[in-house]
Every structure is written in C-alpha cells, then in structure tokens.
mmCIF file of the C-alpha atoms, coordinates in Angstrom:
data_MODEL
# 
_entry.id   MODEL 
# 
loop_
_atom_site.group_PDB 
_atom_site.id 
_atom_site.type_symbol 
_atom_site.label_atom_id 
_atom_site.label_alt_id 
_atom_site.label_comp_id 
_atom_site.label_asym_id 
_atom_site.label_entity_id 
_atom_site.label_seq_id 
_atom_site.pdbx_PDB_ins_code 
_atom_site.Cartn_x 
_atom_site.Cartn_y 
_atom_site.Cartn_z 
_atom_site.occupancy 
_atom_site.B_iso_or_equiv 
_atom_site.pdbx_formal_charge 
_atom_site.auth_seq_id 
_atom_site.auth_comp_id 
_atom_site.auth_asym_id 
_atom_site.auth_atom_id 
_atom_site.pdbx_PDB_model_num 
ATOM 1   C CA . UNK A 1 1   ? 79.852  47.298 220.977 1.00 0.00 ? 1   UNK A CA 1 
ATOM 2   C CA . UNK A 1 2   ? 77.024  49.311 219.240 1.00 0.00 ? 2   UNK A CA 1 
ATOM 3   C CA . UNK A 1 3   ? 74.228  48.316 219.486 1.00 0.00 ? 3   UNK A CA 1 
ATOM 4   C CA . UNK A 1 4   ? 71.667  47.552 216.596 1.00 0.00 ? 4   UNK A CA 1 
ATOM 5   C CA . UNK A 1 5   ? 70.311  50.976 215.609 1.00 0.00 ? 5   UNK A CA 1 
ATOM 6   C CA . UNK A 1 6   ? 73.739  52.415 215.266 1.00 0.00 ? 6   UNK A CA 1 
ATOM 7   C CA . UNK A 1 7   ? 74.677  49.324 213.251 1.00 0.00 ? 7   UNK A CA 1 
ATOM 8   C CA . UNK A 1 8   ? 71.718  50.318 210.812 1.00 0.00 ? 8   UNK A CA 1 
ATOM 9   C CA . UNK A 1 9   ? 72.551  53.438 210.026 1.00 0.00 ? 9   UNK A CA 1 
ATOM 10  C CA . UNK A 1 10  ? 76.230  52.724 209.800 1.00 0.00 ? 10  UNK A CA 1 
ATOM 11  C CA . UNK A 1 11  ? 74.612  50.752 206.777 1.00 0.00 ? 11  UNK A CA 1 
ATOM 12  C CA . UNK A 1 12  ? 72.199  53.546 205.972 1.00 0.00 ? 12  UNK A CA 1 
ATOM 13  C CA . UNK A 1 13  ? 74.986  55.726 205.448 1.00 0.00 ? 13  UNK A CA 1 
ATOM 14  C CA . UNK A 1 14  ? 77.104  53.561 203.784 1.00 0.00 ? 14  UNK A CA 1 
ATOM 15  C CA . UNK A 1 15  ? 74.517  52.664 201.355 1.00 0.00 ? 15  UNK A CA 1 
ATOM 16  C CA . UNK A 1 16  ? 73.775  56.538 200.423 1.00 0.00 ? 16  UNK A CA 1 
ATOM 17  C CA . UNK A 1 17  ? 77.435  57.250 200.025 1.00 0.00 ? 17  UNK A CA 1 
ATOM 18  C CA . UNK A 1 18  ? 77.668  54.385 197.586 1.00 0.00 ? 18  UNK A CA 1 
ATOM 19  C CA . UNK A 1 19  ? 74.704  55.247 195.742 1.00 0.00 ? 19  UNK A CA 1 
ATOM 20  C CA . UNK A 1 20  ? 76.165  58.971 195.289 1.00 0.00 ? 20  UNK A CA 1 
ATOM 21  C CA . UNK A 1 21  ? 79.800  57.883 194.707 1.00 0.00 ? 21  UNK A CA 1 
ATOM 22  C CA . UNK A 1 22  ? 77.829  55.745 191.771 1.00 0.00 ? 22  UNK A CA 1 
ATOM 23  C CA . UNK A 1 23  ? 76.547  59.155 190.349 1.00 0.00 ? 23  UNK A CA 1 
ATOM 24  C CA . UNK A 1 24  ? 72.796  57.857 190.519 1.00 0.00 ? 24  UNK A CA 1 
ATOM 25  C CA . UNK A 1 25  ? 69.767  59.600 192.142 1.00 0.00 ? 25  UNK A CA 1 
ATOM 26  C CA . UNK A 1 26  ? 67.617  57.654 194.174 1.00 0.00 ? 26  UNK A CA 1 
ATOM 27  C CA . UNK A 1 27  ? 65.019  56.531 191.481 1.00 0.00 ? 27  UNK A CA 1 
ATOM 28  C CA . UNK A 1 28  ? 67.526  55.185 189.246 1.00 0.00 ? 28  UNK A CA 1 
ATOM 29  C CA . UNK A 1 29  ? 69.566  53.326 191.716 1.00 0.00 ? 29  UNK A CA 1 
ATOM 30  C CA . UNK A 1 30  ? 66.327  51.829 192.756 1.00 0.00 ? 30  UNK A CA 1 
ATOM 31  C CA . UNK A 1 31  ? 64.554  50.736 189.141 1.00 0.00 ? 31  UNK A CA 1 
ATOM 32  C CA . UNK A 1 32  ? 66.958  47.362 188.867 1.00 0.00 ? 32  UNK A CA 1 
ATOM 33  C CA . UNK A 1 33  ? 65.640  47.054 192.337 1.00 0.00 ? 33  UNK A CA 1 
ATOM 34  C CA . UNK A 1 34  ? 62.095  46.987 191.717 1.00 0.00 ? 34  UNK A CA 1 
ATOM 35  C CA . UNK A 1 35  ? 61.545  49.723 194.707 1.00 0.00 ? 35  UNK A CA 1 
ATOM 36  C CA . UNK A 1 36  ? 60.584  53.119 195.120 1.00 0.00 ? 36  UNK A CA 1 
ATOM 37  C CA . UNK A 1 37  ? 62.358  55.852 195.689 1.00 0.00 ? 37  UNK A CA 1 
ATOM 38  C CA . UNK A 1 38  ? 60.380  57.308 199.289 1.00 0.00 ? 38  UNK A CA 1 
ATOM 39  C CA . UNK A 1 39  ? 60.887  53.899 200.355 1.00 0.00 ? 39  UNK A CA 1 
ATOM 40  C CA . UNK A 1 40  ? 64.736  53.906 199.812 1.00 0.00 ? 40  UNK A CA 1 
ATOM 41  C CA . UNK A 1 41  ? 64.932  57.558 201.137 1.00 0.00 ? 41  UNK A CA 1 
ATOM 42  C CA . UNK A 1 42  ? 63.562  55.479 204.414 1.00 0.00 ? 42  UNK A CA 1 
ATOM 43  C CA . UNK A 1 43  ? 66.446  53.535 204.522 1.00 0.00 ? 43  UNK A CA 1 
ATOM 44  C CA . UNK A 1 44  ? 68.977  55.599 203.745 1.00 0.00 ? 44  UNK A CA 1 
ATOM 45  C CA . UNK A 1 45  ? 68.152  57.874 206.655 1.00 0.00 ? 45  UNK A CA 1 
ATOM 46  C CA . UNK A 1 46  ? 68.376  54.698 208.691 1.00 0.00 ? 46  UNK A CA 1 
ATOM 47  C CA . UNK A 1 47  ? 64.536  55.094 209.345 1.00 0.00 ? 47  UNK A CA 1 
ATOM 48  C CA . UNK A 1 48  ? 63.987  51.749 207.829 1.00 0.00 ? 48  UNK A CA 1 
ATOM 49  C CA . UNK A 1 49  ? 66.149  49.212 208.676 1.00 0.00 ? 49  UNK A CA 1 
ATOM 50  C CA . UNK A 1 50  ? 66.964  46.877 204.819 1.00 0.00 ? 50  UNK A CA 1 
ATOM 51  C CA . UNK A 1 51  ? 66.348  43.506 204.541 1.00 0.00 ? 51  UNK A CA 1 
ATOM 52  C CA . UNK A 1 52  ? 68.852  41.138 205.107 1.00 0.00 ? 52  UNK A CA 1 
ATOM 53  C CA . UNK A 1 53  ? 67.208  39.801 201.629 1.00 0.00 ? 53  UNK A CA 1 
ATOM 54  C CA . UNK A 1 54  ? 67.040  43.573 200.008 1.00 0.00 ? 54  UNK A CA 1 
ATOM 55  C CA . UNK A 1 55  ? 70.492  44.477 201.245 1.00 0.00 ? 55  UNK A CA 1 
ATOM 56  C CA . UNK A 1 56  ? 71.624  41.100 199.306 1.00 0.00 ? 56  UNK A CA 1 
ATOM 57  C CA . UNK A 1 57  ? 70.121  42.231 196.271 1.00 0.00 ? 57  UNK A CA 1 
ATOM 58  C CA . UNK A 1 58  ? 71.430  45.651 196.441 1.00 0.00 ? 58  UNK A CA 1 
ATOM 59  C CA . UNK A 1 59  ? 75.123  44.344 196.537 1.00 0.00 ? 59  UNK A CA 1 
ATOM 60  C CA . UNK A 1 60  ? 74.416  41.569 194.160 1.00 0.00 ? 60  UNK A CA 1 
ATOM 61  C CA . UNK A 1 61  ? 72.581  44.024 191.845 1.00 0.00 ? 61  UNK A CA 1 
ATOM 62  C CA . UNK A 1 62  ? 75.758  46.780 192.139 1.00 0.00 ? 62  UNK A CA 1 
ATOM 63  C CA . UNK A 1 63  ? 78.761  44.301 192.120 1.00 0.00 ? 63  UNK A CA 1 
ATOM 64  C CA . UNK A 1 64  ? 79.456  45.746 196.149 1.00 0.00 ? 64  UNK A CA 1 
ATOM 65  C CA . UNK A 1 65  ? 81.245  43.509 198.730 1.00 0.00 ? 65  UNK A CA 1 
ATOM 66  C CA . UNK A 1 66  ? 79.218  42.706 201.132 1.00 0.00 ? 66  UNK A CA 1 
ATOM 67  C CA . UNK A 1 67  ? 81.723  43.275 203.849 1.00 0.00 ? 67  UNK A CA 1 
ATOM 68  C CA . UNK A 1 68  ? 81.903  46.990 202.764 1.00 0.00 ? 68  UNK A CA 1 
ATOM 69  C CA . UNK A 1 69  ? 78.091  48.009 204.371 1.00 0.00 ? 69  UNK A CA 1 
ATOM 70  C CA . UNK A 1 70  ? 78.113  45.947 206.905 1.00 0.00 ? 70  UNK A CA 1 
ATOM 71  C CA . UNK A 1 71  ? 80.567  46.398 209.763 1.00 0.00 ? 71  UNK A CA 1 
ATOM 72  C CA . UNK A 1 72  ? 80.767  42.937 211.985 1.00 0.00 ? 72  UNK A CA 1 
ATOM 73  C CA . UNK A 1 73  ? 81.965  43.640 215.637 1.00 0.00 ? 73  UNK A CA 1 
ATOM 74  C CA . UNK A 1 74  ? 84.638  40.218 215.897 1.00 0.00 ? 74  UNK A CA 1 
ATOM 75  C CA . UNK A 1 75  ? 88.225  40.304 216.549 1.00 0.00 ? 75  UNK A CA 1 
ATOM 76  C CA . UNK A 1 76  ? 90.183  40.969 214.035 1.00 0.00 ? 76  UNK A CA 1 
ATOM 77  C CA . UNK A 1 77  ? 94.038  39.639 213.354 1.00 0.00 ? 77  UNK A CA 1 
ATOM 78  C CA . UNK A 1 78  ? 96.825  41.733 214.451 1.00 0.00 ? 78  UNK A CA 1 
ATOM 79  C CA . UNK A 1 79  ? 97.320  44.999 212.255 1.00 0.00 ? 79  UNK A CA 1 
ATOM 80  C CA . UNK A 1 80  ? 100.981 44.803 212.388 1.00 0.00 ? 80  UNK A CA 1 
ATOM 81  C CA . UNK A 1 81  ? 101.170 40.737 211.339 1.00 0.00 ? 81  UNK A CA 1 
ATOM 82  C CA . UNK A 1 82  ? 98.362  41.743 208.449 1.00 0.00 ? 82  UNK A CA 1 
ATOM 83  C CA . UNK A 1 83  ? 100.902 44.406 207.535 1.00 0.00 ? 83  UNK A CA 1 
ATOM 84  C CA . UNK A 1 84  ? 103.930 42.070 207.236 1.00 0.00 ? 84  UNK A CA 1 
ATOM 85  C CA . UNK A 1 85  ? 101.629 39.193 205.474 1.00 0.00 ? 85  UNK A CA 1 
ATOM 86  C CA . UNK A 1 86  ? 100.416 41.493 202.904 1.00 0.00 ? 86  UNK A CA 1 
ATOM 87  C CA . UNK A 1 87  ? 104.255 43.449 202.135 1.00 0.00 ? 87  UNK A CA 1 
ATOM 88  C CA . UNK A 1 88  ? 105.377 39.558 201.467 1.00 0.00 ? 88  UNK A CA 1 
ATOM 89  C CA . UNK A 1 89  ? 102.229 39.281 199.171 1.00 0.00 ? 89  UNK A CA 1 
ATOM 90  C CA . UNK A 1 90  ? 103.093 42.752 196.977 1.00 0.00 ? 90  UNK A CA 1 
ATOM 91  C CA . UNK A 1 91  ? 107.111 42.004 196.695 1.00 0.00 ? 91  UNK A CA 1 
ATOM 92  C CA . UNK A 1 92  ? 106.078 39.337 194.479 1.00 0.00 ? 92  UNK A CA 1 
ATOM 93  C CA . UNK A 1 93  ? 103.709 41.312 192.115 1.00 0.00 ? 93  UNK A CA 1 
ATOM 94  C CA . UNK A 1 94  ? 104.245 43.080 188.861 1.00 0.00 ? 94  UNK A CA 1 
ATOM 95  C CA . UNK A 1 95  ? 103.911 46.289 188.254 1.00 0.00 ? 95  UNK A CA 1 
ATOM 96  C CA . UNK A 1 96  ? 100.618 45.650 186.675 1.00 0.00 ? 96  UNK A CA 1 
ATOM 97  C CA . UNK A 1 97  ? 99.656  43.857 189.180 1.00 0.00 ? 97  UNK A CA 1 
ATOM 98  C CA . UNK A 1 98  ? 100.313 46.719 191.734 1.00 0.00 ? 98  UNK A CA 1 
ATOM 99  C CA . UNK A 1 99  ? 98.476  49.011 189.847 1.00 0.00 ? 99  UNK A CA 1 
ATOM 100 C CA . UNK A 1 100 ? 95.517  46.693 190.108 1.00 0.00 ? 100 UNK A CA 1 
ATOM 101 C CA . UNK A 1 101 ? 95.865  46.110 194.102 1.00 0.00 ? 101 UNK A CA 1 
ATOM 102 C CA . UNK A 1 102 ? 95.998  50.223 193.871 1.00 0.00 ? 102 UNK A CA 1 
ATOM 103 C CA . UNK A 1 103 ? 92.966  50.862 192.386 1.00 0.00 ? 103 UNK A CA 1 
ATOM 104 C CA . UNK A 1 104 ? 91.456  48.337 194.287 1.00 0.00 ? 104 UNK A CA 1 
ATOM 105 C CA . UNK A 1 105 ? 92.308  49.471 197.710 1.00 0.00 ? 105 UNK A CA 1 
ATOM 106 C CA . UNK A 1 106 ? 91.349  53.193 196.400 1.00 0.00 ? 106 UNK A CA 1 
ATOM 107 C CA . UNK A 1 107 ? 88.047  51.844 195.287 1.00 0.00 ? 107 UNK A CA 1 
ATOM 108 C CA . UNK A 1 108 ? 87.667  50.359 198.304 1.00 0.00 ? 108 UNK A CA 1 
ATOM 109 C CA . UNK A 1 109 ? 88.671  53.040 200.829 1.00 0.00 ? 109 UNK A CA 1 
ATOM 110 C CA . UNK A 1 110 ? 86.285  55.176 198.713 1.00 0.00 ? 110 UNK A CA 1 
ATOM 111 C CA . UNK A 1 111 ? 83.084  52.773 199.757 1.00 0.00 ? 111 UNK A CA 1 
ATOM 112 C CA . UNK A 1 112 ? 83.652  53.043 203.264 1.00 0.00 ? 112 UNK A CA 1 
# 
C-alpha cells in the first residue's frame, strides 16, 4: 500500500491534470472556489495536502466523480467477471446508447 503522502499527490496530480484538461489557468479554476491561486499551486504540487471539505467542493463545483482523484486501496472484483458483467450490460444497448457509454469511458480514461 502507499502510504499517505504518495496518496496526496496521486490527488495533486490528478487535480492539475483535470484543471488543464478543463482548459483553465489556475486563477480561474479557483474564482468559483473562493481561493487563491499560490494557494492552489500548493496543492497541486502536493505541497499542501486539500481538504477533505475543499476537495468536495472542487468536484461538486466541476461536476468530477469523486472516485476519479481519489484512488482507495480495497479489493476490487475480479477483472475478468467485471468484463463478462459489463459485455451482458452493452449487448442490450442501442447504438445511441453505445455512443454515450463511449464518450463516457473516453471522458473518463482522460481524468485519470
């Protein structure tokens, strides 16, 4: 497991690249935030650790899944069986549908 200062700038780093896939410098992603933009320059070079309460915001405030920053060391159900489960899931879809799951997963990968 990694331990806690590796875990917070896992986030760090996720948190820049998400702010830069977003197009925005640091003083703009930060003005909905109500912080400055030294202070977030902290963070994002994992010199700070965020808030539980700040990182909240921050996703709240950017429509961002929680689960894409923060990385959770638990076990995890079988890749394969996840595989299977979610090929069952798409032969139902339509095509629109599928396009939807696509950009999705692409948005996704893209965040982490």
């Amino acid at each position: 497991m990694d331990n806690i200062d590796d875990r917070v700038k896992n986030i760090a780093l996720k948190l820049r690249k998400i702010r830069e896939l977003k197009g925005l410098t640091r003083e703009k992603f930060c003005e909905p935030l109500g912080e400055n933009s030294e202070y977030w320059g902290l963070i994002e070079r994992g010199e700070q650790a965020i808030s539980l309460v700040k990182l909240l915001q921050v996703c709240e405030t950017y429509d961002i899944p929680i689960e894409t920053v923060v990385d959770l060391d638990y076990q995890t159900a079988n890749a394969k069986e996840l595989r299977a489960e979610i090929g069952m899931m798409l032969e139902n879809c339509t095509g629109k549908q599928l396009e939807m799951i696509k950009k999705f997963v692409k948005d996704i990968a893209m965040a982490l």
